[in-house]
PDB file of N, CA, C and O in Angstrom:
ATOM      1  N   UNK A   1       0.832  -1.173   0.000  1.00  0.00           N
ATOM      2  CA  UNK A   1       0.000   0.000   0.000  1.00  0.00           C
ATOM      3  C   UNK A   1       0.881   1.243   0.000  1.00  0.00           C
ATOM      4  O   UNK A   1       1.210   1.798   1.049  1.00  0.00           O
ATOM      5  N   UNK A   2       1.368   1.793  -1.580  1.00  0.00           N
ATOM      6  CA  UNK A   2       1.884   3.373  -1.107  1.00  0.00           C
ATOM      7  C   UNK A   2       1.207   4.195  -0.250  1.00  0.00           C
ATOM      8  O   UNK A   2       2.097   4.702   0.432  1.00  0.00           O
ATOM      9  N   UNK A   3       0.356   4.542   0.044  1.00  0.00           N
ATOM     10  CA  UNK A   3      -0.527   5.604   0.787  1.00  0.00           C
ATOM     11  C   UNK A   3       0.815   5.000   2.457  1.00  0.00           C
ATOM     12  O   UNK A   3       1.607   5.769   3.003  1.00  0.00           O
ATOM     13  N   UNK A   4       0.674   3.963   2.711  1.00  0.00           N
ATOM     14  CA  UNK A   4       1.049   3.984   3.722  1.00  0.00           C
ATOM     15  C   UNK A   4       2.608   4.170   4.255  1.00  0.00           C
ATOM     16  O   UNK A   4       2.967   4.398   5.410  1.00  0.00           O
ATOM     17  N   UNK A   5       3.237   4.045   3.347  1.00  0.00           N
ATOM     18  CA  UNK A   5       4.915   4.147   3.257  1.00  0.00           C
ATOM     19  C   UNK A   5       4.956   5.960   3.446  1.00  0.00           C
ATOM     20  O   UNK A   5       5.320   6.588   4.441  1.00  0.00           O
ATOM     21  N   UNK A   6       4.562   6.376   2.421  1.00  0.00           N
ATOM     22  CA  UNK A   6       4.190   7.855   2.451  1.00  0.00           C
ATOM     23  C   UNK A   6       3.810   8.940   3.260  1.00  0.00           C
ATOM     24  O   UNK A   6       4.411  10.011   3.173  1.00  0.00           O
ATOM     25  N   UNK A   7       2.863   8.770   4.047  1.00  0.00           N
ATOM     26  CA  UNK A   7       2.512   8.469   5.186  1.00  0.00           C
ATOM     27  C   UNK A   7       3.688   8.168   6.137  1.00  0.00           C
ATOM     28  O   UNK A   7       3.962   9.306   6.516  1.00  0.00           O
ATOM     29  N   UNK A   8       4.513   7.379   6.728  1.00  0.00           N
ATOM     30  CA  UNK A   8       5.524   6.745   7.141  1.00  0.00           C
ATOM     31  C   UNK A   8       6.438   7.761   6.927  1.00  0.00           C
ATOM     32  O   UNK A   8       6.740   8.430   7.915  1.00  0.00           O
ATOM     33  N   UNK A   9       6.984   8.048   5.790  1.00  0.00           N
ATOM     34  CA  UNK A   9       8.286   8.793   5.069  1.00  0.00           C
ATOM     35  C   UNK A   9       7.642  10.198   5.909  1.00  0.00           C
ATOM     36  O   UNK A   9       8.322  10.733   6.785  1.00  0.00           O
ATOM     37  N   UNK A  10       6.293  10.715   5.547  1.00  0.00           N
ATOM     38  CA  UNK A  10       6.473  12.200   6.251  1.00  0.00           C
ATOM     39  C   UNK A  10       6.508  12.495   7.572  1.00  0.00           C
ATOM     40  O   UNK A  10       6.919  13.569   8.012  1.00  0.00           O
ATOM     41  N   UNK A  11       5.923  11.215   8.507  1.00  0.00           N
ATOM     42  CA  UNK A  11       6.113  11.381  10.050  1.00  0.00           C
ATOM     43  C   UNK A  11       7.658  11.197  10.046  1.00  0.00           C
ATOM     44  O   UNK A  11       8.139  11.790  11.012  1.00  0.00           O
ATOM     45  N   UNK A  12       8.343  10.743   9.490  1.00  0.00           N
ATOM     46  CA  UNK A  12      10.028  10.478   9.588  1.00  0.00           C
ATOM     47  C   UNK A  12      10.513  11.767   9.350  1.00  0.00           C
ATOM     48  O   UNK A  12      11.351  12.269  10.099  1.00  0.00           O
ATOM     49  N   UNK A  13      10.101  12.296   8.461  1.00  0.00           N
ATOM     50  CA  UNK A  13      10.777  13.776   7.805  1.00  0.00           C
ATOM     51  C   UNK A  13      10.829  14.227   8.938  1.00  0.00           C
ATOM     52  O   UNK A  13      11.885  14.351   9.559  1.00  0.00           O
ATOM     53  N   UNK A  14       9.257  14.663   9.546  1.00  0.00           N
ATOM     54  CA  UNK A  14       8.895  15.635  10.502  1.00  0.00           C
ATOM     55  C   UNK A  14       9.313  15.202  12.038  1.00  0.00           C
ATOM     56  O   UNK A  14       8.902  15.922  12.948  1.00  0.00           O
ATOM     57  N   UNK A  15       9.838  14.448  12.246  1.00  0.00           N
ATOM     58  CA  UNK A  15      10.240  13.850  13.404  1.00  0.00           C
ATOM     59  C   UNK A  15      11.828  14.042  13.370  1.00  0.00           C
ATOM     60  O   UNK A  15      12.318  14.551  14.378  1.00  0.00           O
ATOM     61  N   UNK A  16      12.333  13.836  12.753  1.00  0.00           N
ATOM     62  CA  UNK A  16      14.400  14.649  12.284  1.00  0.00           C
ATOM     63  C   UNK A  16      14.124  16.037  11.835  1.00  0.00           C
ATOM     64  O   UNK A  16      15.263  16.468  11.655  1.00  0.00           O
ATOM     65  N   UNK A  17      13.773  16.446  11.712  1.00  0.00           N
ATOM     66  CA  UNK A  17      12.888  17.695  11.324  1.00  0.00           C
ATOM     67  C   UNK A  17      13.215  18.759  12.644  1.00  0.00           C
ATOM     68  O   UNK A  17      13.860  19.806  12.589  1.00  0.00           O
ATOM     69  N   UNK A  18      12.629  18.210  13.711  1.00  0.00           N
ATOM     70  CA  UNK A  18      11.425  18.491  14.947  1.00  0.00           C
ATOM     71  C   UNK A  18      12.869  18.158  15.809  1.00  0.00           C
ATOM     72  O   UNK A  18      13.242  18.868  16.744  1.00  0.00           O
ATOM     73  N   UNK A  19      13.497  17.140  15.403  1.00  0.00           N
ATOM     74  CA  UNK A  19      14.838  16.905  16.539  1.00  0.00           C
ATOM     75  C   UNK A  19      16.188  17.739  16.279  1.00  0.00           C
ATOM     76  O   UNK A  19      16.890  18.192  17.184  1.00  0.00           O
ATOM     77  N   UNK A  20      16.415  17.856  15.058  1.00  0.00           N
ATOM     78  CA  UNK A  20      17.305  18.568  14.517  1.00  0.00           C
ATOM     79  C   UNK A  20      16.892  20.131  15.110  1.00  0.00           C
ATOM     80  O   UNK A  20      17.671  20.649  15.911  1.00  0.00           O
ATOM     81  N   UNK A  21      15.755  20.807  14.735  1.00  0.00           N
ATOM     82  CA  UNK A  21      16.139  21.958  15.262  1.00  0.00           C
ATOM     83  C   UNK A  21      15.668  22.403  16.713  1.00  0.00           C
ATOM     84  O   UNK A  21      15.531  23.510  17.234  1.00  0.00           O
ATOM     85  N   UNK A  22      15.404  20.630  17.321  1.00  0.00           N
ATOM     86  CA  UNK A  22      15.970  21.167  18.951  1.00  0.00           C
ATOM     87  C   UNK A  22      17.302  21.271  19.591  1.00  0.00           C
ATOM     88  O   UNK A  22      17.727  21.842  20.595  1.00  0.00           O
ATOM     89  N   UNK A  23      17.916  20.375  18.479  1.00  0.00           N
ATOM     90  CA  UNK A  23      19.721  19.733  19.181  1.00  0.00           C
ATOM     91  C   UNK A  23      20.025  21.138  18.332  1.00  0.00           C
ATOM     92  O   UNK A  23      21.253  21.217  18.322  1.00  0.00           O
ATOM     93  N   UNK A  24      19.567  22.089  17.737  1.00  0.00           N
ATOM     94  CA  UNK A  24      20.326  23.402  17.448  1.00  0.00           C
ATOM     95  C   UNK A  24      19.925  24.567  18.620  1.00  0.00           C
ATOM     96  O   UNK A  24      20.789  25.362  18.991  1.00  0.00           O
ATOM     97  N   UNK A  25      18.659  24.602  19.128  1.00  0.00           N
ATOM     98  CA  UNK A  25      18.632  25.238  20.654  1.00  0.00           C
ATOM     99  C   UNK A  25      19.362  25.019  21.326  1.00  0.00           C
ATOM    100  O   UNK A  25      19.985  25.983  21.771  1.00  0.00           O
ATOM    101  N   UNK A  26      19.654  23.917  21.710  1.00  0.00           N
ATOM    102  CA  UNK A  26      20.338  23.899  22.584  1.00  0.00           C
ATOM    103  C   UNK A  26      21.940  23.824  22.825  1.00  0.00           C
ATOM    104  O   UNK A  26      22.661  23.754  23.820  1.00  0.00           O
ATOM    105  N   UNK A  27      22.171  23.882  21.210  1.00  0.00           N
ATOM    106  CA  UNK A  27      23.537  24.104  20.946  1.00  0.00           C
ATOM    107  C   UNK A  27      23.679  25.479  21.184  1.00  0.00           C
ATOM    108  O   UNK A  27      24.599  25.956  21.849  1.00  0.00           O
ATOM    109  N   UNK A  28      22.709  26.175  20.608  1.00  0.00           N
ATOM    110  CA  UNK A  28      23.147  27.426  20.552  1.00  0.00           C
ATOM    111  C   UNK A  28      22.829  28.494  22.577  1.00  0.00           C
ATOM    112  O   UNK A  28      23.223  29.505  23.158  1.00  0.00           O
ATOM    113  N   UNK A  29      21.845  27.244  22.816  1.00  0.00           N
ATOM    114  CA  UNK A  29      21.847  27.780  24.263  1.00  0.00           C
ATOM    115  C   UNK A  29      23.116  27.900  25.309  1.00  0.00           C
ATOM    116  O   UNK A  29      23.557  28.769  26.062  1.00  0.00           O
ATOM    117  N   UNK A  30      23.428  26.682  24.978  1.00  0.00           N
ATOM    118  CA  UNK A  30      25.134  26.196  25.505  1.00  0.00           C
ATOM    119  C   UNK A  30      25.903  26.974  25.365  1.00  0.00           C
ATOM    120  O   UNK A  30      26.566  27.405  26.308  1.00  0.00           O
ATOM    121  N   UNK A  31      26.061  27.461  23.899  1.00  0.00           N
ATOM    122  CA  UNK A  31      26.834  29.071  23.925  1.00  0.00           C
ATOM    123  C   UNK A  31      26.613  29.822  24.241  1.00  0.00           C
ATOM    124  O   UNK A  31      27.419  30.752  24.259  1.00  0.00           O
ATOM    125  N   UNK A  32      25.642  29.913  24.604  1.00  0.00           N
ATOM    126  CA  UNK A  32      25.385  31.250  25.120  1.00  0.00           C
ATOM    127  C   UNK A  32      25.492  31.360  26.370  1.00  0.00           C
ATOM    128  O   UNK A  32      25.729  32.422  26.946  1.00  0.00           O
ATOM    129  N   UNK A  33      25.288  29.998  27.046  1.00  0.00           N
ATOM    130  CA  UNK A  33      25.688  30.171  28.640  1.00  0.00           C
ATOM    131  C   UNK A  33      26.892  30.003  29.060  1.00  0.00           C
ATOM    132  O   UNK A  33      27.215  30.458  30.157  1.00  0.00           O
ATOM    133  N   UNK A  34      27.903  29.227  28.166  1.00  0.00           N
ATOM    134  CA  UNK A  34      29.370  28.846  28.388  1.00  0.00           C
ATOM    135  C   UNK A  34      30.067  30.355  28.214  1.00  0.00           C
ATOM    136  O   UNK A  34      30.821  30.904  29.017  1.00  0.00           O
ATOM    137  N   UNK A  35      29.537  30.925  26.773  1.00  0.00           N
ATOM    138  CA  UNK A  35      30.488  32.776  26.394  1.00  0.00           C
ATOM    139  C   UNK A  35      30.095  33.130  27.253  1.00  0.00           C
ATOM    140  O   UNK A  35      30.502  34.288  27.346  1.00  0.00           O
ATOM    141  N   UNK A  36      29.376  32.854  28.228  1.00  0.00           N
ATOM    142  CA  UNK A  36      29.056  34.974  28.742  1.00  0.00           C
ATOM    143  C   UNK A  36      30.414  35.521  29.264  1.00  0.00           C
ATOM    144  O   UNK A  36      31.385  34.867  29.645  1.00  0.00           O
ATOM    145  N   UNK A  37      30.260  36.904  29.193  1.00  0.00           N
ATOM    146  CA  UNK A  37      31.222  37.675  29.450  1.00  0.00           C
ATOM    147  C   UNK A  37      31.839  37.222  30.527  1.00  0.00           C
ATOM    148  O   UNK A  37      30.913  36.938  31.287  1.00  0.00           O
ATOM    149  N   UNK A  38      32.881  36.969  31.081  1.00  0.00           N
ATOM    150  CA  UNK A  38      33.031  36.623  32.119  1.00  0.00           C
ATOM    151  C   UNK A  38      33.609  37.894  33.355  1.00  0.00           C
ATOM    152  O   UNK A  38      33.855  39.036  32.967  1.00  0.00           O
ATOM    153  N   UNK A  39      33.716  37.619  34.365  1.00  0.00           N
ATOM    154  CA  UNK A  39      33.651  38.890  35.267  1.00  0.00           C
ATOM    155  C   UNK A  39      35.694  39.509  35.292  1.00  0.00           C
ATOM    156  O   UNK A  39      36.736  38.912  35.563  1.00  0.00           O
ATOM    157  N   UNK A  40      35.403  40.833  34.887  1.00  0.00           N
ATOM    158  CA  UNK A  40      36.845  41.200  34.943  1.00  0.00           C
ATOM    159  C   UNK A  40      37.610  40.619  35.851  1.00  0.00           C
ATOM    160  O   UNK A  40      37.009  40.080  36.781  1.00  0.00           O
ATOM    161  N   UNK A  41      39.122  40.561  35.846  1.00  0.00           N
ATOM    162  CA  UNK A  41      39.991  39.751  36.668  1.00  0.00           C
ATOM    163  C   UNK A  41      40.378  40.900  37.301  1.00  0.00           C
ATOM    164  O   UNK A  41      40.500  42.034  36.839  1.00  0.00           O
ATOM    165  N   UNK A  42      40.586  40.426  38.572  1.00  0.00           N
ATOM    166  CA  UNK A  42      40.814  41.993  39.710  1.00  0.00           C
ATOM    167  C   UNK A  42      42.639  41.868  40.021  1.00  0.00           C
ATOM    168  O   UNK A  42      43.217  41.491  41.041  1.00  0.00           O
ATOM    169  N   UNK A  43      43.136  42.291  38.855  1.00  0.00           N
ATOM    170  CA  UNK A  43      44.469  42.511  39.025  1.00  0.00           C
ATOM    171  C   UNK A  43      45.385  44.040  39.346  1.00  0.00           C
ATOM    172  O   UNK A  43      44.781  45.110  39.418  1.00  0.00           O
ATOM    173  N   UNK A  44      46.398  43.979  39.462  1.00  0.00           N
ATOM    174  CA  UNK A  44      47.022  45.251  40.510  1.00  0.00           C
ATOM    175  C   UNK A  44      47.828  46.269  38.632  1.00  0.00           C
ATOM    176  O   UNK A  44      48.466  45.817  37.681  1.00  0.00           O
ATOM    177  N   UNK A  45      47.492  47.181  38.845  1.00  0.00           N
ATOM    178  CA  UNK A  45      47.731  48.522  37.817  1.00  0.00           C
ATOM    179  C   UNK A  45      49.393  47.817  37.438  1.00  0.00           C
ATOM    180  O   UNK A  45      49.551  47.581  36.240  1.00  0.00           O
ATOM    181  N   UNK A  46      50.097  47.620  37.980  1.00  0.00           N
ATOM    182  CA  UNK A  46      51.500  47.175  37.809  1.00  0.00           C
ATOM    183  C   UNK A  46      52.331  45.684  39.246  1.00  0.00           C
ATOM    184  O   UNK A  46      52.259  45.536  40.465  1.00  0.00           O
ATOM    185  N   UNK A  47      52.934  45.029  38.225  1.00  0.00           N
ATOM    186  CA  UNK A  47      53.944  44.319  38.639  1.00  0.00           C
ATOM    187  C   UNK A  47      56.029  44.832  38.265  1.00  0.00           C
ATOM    188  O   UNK A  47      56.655  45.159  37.257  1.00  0.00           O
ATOM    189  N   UNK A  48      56.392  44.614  39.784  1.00  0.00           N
ATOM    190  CA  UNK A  48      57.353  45.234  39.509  1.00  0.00           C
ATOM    191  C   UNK A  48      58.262  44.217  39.279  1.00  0.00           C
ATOM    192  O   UNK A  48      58.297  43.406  40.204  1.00  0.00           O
ATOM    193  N   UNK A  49      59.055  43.971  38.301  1.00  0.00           N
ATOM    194  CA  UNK A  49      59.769  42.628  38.031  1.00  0.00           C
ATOM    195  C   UNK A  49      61.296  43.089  38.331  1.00  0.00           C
ATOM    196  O   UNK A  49      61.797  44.195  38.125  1.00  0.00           O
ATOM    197  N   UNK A  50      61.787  42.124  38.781  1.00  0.00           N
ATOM    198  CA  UNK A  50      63.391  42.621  38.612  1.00  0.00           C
ATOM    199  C   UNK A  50      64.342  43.290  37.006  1.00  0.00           C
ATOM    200  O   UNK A  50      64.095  43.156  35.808  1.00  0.00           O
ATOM    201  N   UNK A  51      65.266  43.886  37.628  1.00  0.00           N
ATOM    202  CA  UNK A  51      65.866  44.570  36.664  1.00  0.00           C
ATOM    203  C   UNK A  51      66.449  43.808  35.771  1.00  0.00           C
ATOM    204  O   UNK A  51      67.483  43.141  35.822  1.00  0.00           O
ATOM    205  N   UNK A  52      65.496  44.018  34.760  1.00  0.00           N
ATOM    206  CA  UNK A  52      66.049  43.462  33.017  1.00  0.00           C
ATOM    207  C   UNK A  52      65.454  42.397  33.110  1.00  0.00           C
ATOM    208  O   UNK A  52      65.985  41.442  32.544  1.00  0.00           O
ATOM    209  N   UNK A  53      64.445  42.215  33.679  1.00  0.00           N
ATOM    210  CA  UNK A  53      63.406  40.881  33.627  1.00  0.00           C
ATOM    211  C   UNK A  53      62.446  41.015  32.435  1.00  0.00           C
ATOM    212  O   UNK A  53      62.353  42.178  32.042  1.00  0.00           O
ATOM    213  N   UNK A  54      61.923  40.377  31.957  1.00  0.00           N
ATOM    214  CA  UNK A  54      60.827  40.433  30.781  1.00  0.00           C
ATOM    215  C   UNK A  54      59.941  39.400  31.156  1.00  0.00           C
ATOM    216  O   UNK A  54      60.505  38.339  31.422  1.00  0.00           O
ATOM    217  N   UNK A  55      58.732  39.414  31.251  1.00  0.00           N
ATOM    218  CA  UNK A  55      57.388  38.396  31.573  1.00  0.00           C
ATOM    219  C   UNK A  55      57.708  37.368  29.926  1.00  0.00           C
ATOM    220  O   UNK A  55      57.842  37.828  28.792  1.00  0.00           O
ATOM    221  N   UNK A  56      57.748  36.073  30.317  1.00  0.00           N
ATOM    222  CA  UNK A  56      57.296  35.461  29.343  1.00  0.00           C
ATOM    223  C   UNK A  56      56.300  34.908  29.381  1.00  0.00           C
ATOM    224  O   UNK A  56      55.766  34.658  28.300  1.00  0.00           O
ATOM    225  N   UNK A  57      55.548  34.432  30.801  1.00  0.00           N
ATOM    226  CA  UNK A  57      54.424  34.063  30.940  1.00  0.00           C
ATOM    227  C   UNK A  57      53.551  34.831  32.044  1.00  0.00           C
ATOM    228  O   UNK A  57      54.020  35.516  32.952  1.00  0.00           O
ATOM    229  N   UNK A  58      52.329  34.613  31.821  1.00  0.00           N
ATOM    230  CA  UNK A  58      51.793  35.648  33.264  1.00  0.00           C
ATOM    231  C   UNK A  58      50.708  34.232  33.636  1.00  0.00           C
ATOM    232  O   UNK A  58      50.190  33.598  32.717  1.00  0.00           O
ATOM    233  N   UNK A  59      50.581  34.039  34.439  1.00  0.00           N
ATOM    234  CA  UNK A  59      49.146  32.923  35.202  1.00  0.00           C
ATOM    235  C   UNK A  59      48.548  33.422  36.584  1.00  0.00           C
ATOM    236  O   UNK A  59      49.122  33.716  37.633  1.00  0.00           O
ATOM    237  N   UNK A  60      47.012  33.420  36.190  1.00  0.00           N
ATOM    238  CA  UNK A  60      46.596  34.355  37.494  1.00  0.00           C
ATOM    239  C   UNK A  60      45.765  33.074  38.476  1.00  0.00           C
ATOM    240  O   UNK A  60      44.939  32.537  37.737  1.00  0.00           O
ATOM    241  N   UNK A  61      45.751  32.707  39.295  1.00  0.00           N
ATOM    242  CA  UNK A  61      44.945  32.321  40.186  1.00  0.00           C
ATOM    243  C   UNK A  61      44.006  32.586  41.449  1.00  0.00           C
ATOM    244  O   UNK A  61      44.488  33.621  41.909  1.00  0.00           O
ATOM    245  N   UNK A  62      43.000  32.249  42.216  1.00  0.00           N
ATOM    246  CA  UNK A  62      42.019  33.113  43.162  1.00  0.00           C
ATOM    247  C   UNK A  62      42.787  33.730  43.485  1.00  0.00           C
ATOM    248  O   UNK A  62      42.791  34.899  43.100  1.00  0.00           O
ATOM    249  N   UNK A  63      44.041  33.139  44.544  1.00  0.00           N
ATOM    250  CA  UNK A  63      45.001  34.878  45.256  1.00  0.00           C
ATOM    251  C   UNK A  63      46.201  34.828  44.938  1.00  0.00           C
ATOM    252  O   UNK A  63      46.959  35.068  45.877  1.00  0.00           O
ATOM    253  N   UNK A  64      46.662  34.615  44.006  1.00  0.00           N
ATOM    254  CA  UNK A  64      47.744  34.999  43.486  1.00  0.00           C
ATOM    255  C   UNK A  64      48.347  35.242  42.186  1.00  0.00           C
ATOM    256  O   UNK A  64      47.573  34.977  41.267  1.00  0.00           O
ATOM    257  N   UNK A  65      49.540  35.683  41.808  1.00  0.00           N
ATOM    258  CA  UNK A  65      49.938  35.824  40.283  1.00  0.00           C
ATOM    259  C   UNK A  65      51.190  35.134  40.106  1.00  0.00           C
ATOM    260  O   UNK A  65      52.057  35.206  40.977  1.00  0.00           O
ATOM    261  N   UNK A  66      51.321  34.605  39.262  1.00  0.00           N
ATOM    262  CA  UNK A  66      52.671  34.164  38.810  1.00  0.00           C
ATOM    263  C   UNK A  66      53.328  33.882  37.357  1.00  0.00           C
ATOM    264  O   UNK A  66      52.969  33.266  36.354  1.00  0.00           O
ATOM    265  N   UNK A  67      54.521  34.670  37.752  1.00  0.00           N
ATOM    266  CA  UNK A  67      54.670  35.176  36.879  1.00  0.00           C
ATOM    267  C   UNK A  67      56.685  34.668  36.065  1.00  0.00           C
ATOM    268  O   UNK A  67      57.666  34.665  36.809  1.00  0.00           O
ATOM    269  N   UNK A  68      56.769  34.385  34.806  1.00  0.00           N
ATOM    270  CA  UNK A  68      57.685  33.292  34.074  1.00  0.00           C
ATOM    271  C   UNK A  68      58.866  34.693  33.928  1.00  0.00           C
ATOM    272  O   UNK A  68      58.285  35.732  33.617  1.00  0.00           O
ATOM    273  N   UNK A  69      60.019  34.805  34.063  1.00  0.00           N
ATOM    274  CA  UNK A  69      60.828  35.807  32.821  1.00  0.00           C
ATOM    275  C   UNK A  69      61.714  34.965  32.014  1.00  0.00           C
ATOM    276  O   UNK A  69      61.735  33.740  31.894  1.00  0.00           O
ATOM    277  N   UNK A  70      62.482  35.928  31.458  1.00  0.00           N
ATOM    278  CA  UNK A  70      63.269  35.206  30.258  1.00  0.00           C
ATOM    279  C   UNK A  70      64.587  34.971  30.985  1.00  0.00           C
ATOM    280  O   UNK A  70      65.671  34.835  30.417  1.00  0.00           O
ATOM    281  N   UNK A  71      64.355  34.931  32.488  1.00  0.00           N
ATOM    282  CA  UNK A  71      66.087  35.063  33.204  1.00  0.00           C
ATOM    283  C   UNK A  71      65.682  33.661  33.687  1.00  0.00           C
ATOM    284  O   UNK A  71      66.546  33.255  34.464  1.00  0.00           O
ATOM    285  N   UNK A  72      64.784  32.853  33.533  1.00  0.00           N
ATOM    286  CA  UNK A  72      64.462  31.463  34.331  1.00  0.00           C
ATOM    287  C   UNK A  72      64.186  31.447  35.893  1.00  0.00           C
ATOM    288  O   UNK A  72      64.518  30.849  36.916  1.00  0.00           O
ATOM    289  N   UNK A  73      63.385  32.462  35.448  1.00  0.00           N
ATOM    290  CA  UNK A  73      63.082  32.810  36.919  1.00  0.00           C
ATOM    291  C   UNK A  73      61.375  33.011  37.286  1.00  0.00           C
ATOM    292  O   UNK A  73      60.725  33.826  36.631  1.00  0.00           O
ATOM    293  N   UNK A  74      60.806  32.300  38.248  1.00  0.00           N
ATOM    294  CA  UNK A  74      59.290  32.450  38.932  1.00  0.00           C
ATOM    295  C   UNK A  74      59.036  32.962  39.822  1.00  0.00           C
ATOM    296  O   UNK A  74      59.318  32.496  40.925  1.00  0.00           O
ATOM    297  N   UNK A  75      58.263  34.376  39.621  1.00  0.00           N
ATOM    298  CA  UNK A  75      58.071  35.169  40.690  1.00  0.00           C
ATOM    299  C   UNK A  75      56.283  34.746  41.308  1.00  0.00           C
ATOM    300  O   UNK A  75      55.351  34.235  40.687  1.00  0.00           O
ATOM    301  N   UNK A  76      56.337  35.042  42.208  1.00  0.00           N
ATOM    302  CA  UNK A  76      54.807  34.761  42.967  1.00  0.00           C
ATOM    303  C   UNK A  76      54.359  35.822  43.492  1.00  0.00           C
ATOM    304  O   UNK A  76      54.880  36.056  44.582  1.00  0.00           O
ATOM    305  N   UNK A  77      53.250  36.902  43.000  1.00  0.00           N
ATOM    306  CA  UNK A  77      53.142  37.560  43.939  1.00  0.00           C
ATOM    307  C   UNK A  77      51.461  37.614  44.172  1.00  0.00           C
ATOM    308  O   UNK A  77      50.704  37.040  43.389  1.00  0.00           O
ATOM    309  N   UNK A  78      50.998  38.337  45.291  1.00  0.00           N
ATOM    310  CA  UNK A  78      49.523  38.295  45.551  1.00  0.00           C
ATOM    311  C   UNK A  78      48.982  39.739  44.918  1.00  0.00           C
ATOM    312  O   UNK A  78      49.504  40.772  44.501  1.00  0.00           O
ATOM    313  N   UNK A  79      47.333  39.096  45.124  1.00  0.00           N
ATOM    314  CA  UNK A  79      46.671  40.268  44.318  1.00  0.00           C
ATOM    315  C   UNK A  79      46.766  41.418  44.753  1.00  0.00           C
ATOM    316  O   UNK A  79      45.784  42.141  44.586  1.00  0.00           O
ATOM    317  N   UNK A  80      47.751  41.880  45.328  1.00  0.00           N
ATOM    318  CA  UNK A  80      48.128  43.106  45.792  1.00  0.00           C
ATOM    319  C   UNK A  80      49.431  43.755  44.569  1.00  0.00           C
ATOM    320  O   UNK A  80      49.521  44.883  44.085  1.00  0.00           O
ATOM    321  N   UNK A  81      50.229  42.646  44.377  1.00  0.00           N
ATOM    322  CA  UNK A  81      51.257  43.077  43.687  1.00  0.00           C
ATOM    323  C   UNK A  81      52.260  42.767  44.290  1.00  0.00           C
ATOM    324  O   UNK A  81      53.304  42.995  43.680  1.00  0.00           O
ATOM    325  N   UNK A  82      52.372  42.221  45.508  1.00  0.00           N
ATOM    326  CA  UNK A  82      53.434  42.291  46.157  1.00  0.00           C
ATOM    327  C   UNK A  82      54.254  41.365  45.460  1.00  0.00           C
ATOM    328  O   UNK A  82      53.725  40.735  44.543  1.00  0.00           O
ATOM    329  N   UNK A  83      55.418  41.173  45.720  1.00  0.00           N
ATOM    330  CA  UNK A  83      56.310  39.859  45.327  1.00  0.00           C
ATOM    331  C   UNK A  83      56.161  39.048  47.148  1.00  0.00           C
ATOM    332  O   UNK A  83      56.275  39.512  48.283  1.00  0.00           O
ATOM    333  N   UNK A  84      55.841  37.577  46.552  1.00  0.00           N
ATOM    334  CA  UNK A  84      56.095  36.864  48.028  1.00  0.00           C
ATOM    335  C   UNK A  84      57.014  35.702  47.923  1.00  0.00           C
ATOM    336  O   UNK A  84      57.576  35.231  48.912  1.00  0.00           O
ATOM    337  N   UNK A  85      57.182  35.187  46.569  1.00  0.00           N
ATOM    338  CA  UNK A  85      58.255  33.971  46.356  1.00  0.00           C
ATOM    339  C   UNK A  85      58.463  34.337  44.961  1.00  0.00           C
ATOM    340  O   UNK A  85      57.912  35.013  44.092  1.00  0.00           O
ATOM    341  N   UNK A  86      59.801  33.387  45.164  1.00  0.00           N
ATOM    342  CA  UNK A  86      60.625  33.590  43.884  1.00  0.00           C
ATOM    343  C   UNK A  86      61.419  32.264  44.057  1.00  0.00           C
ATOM    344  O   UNK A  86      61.753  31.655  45.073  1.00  0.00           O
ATOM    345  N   UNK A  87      61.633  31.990  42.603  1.00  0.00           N
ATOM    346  CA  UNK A  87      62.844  30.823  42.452  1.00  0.00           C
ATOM    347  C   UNK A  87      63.422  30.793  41.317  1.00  0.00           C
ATOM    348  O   UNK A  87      63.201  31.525  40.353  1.00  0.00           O
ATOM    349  N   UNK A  88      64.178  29.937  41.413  1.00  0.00           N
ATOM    350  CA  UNK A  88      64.848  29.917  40.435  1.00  0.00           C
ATOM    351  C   UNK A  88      64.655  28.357  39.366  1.00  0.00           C
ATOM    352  O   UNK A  88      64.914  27.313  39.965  1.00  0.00           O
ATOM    353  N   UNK A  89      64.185  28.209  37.733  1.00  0.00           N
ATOM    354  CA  UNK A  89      64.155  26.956  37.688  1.00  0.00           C
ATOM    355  C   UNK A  89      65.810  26.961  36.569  1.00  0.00           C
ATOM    356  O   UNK A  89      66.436  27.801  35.923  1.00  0.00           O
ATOM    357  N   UNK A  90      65.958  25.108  36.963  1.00  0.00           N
ATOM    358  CA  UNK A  90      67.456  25.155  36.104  1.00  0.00           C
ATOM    359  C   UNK A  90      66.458  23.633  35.635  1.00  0.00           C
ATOM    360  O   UNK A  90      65.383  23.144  35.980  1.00  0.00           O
ATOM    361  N   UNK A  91      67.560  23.300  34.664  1.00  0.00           N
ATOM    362  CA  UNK A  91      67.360  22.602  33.333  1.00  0.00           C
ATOM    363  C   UNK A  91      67.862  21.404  33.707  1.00  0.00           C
ATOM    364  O   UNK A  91      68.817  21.302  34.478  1.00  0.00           O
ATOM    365  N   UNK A  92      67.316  20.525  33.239  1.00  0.00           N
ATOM    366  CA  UNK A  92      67.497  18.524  33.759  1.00  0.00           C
ATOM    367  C   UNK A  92      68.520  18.609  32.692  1.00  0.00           C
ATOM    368  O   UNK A  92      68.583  19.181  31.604  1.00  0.00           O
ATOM    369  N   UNK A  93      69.338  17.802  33.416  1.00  0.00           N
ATOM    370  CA  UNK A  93      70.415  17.360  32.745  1.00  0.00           C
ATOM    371  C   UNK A  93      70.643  16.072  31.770  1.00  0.00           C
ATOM    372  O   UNK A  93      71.745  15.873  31.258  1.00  0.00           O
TER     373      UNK A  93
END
């Protein structure tokens, strides 16, 4: 019986149809809740690095900063700015 395949074929259409542009809501919901702006990072106007230091890396965490130079050196300081640790890394032999 064509009538009934037909029939068949358009509840199928309309059913991937009907799913497809829910799995796009909610794709697009997801983005929209994952981007949001996220809240400025409450960091200090300046870090004072040692002389002839250059940042190669910066990493911020809840209370603290730390921070890479090009002298092989890791400074730690808090969200104040202060410096509170420092080290030195050397190279595996």
């Amino acid at each position: 019986m064509p009538g009934g395949d037909v029939r068949f074929l358009k509840i199928l259409v309309t059913t991937l149809t009907t799913t497809m542009i829910a799995g796009l809501l909610v794709i697009i919901a997801l983005f929209v809740i994952r981007f949001r702006e996220a809240p400025p990072l409450a960091l200090p106007d300046r870090l004072e690095l040692p002389a002839g230091a250059t940042a190669l890396s910066v990493t911020t965490l809840p209370d603290r900063i730390i921070v890479v130079t090009d002298q092989d050196r890791v400074l730690v300081f808090d969200k104040g700015g202060t410096l509170r640790q420092s080290a030195t890394l050397r190279t595996a032999e």
